[in-house]
DRENDREN-962303 format. One record per residue (C-alpha): y, z, x; residue in three letters; residue number from 1; chain. Coordinates in steps of 0.1 Angstrom, whole numbers, plus 5000, padded with zeros to 4 digits. Each point is the difference from the previous one (the first is absolute). Example, Ala and Ser with C-alpha at 12.3 -4.5 7.8 and 13.67 -1.06 7.14 Angstrom:
<nodes>
+------+------+------+-------+-------+-------+
|   yy |   zz |   xx | guvex | vexfi | kolke |
+------+------+------+-------+-------+-------+
| 4955 | 5078 | 5123 |   ala |     1 |     A |
| 5034 | 4993 | 5014 |   ser |     2 |     A |
+------+------+------+-------+-------+-------+
</nodes>
This chain:
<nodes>
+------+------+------+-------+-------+-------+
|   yy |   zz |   xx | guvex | vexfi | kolke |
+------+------+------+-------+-------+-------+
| 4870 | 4977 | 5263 |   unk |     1 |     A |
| 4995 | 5005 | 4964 |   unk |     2 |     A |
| 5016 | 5023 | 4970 |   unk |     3 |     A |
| 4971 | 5026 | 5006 |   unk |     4 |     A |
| 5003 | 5005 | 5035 |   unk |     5 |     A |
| 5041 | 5012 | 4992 |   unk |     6 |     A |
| 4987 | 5022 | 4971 |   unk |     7 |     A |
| 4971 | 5018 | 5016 |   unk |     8 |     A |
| 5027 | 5007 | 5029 |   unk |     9 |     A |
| 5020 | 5015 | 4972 |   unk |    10 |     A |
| 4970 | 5023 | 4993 |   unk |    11 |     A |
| 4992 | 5008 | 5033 |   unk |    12 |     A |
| 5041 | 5008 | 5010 |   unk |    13 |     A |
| 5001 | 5026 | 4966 |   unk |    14 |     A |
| 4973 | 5019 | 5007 |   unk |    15 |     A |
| 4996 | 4998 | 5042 |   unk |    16 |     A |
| 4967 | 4996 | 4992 |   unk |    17 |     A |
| 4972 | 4968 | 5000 |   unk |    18 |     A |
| 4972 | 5022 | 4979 |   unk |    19 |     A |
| 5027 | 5014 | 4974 |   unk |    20 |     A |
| 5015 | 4959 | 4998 |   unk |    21 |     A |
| 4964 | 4988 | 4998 |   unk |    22 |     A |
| 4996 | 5022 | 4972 |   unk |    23 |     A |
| 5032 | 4994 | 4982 |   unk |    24 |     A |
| 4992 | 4960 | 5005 |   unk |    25 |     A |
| 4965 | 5004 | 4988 |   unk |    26 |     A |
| 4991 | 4984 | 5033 |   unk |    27 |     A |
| 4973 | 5015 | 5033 |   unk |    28 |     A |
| 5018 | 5014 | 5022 |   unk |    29 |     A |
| 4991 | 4977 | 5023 |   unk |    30 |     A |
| 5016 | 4969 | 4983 |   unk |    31 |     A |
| 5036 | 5023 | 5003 |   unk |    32 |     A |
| 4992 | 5002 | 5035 |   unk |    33 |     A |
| 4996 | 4966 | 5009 |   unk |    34 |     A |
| 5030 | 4984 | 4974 |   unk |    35 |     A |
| 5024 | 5027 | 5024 |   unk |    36 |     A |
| 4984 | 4982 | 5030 |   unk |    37 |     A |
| 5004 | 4963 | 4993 |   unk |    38 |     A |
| 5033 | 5009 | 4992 |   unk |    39 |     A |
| 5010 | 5020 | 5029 |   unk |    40 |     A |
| 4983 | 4967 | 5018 |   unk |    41 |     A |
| 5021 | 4977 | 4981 |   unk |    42 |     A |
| 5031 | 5017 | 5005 |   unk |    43 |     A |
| 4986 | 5008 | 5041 |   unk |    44 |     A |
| 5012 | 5040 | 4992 |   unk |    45 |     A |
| 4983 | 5031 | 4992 |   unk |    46 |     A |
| 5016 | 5012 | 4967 |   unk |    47 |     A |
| 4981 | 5036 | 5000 |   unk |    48 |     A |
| 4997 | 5024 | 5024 |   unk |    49 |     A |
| 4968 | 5020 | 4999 |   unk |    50 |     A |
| 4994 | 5033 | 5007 |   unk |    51 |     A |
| 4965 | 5008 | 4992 |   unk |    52 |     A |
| 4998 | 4999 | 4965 |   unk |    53 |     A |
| 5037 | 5003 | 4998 |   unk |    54 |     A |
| 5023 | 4970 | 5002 |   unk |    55 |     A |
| 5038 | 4986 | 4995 |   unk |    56 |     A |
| 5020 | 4972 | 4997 |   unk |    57 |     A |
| 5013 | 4987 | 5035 |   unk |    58 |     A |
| 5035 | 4988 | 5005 |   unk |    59 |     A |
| 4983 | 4964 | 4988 |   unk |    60 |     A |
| 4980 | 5013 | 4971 |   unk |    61 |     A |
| 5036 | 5018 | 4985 |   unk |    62 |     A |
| 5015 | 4966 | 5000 |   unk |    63 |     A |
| 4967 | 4978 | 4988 |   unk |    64 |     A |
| 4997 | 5031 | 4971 |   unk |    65 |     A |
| 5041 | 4986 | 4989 |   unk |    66 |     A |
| 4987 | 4963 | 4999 |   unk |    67 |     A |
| 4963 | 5014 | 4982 |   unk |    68 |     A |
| 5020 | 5015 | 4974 |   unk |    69 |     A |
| 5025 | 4969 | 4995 |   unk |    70 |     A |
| 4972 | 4979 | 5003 |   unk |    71 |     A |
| 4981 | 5017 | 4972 |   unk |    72 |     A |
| 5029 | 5008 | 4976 |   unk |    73 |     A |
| 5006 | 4959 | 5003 |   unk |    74 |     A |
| 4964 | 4993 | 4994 |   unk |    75 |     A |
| 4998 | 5024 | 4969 |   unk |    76 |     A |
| 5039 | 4980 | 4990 |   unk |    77 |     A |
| 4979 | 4972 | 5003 |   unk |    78 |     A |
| 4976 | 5006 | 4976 |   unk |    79 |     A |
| 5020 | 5019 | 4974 |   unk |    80 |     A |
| 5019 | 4966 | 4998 |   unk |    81 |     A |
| 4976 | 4969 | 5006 |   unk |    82 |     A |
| 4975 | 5019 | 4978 |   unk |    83 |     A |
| 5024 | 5001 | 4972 |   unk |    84 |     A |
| 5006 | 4966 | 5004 |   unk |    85 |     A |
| 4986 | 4985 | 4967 |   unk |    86 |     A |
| 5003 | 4958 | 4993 |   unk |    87 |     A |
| 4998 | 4980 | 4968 |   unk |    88 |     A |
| 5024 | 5000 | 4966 |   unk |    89 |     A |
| 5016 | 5018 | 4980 |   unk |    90 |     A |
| 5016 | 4985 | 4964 |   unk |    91 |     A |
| 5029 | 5020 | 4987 |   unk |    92 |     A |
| 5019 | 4986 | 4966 |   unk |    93 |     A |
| 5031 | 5014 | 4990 |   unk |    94 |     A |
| 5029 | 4993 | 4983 |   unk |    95 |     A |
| 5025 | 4977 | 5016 |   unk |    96 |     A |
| 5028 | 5028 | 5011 |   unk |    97 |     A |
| 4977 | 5019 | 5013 |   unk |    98 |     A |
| 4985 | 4971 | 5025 |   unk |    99 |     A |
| 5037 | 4992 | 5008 |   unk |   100 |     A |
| 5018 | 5036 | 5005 |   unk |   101 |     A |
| 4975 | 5028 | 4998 |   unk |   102 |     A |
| 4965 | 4989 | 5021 |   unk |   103 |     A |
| 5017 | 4977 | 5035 |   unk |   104 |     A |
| 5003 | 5029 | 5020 |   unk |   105 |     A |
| 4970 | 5019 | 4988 |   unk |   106 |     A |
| 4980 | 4966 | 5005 |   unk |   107 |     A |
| 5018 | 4995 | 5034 |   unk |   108 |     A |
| 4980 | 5037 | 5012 |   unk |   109 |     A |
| 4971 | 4994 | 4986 |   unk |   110 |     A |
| 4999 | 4971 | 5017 |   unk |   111 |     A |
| 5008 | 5011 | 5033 |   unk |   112 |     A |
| 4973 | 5033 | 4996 |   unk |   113 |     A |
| 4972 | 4973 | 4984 |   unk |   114 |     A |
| 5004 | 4967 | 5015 |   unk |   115 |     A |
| 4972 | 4986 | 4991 |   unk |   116 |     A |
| 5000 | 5001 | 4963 |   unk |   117 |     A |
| 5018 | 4966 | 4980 |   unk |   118 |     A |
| 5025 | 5015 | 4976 |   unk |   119 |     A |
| 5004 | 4980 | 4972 |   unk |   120 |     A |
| 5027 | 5008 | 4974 |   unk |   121 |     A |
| 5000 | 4985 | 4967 |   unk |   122 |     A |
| 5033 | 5008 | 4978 |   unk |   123 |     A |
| 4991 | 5002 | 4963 |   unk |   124 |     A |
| 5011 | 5014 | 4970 |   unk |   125 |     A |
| 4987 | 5040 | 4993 |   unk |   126 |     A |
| 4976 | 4988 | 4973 |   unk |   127 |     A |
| 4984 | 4968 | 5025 |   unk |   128 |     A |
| 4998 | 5027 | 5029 |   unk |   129 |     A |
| 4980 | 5026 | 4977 |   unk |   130 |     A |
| 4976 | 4970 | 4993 |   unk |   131 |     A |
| 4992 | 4987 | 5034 |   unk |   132 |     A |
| 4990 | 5034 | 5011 |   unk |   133 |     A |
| 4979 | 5000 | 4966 |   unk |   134 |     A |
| 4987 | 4967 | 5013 |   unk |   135 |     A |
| 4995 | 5004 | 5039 |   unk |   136 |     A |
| 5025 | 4977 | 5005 |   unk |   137 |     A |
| 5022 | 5027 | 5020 |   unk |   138 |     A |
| 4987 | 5033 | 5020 |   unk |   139 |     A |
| 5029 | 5012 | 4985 |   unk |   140 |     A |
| 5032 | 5001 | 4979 |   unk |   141 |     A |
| 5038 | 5014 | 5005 |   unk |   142 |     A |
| 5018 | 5005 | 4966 |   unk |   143 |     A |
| 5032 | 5020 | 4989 |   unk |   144 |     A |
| 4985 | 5016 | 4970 |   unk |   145 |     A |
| 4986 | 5040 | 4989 |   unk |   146 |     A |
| 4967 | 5004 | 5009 |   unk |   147 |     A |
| 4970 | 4979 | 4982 |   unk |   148 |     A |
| 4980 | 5011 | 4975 |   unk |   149 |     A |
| 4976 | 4975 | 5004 |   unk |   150 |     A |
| 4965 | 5010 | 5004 |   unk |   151 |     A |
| 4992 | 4969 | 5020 |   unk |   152 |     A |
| 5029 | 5010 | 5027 |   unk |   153 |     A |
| 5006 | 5024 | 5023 |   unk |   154 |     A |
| 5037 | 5008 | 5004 |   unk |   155 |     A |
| 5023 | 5016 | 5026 |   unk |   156 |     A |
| 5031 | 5012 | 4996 |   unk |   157 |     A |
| 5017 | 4991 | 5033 |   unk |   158 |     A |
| 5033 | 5012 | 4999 |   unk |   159 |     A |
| 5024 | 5002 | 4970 |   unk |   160 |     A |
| 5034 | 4983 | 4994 |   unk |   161 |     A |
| 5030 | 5010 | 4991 |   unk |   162 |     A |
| 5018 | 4974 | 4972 |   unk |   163 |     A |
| 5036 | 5000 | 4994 |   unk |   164 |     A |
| 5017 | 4988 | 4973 |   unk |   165 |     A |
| 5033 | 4976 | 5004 |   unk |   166 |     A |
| 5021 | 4996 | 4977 |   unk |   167 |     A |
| 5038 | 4990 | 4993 |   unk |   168 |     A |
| 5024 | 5033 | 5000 |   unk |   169 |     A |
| 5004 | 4991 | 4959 |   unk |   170 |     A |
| 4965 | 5004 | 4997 |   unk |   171 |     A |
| 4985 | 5034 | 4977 |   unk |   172 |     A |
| 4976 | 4999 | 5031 |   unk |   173 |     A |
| 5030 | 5007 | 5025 |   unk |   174 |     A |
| 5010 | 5037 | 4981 |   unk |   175 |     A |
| 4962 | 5011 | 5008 |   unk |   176 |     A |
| 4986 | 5019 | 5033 |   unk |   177 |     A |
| 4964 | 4990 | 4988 |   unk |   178 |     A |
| 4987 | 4968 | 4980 |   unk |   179 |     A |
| 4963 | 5003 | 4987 |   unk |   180 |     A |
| 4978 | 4971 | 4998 |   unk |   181 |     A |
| 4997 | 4998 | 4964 |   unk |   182 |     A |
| 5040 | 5000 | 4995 |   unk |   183 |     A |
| 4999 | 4965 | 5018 |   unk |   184 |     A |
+------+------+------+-------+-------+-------+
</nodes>
């Protein structure tokens, strides 16, 4: 029994039909006809009932069509996921709070979606992680900082954070709603 075999039934069940399936399958119409067989001899049931050039699903082929289309949505599951599956490294440098608050729980999903690729983190300071991507030392580079000018770079703004100021309640700071950058 192989994948085929489930799919051409699939064909042949939609359109009640072994020249349409053929056709659909990019197959001879006589290769539909003898996948339905050897499966019908596997399974020791007839899974069509013909009626000239007419057919339908038996009692058996209605219940082999719900394991067909499971079988076939798992095998397409398959796929999607084992063929996404890349291996190998991937460098990121990034500034030590970020390593230890921001990225565990992002790293912990990647690694359960790519488990195959070696994460290595290297916590820096914003200027070393700006030149190990320069260098290829790291794929890439987390930093709290605006965006980079740098013409060497490519820079993505991931998400923006708030700041608050704290300050004692004798502080000019504590009388003010808003606090710009410059006034610190």
């Amino acid at each position: 029994m192989d994948m085929q075999q489930f799919l051409t039934f699939r064909e042949v069940a939609k359109w009640q039909n072994f020249t349409k399936a053929a056709e659909q399958l990019g197959y001879a119409q006589s290769s539909v006809t003898a996948q339905i067989q050897k499966m019908e001899q596997e399974y020791g049931v007839a899974l069509f009932e013909r009626f000239g050039r007419r057919m339908r699903l038996t009692q058996s082929g209605e219940q082999m069509l719900l394991y067909a289309n499971q079988i076939a949505d798992l095998f397409q599951e398959s796929k999607a996921v084992i063929g996404r599956q890349e291996c190998g490294n991937l460098s990121i440098s990034t500034i030590e709070t970020m390593a230890a608050f921001y990225l565990p729980k992002y790293l912990q999903r990647f690694r359960q979606v790519f488990p195959h690729i070696q994460v290595m983190l290297e916590p820096a300071h914003e200027e070393r992680v700006m030149q190990a991507v320069r260098d290829g030392d790291a794929d890439m580079g987390i930093i709290l900082d605006v965006p980079l000018s740098d013409p060497e770079l490519n820079s993505i703004v991931i998400r923006k954070e708030e700041l608050v100021v704290v300050a004692s309640k004798d502080h000019p700071f504590a009388k003010q709603d808003v606090v710009e950058w410059r006034q610190l």
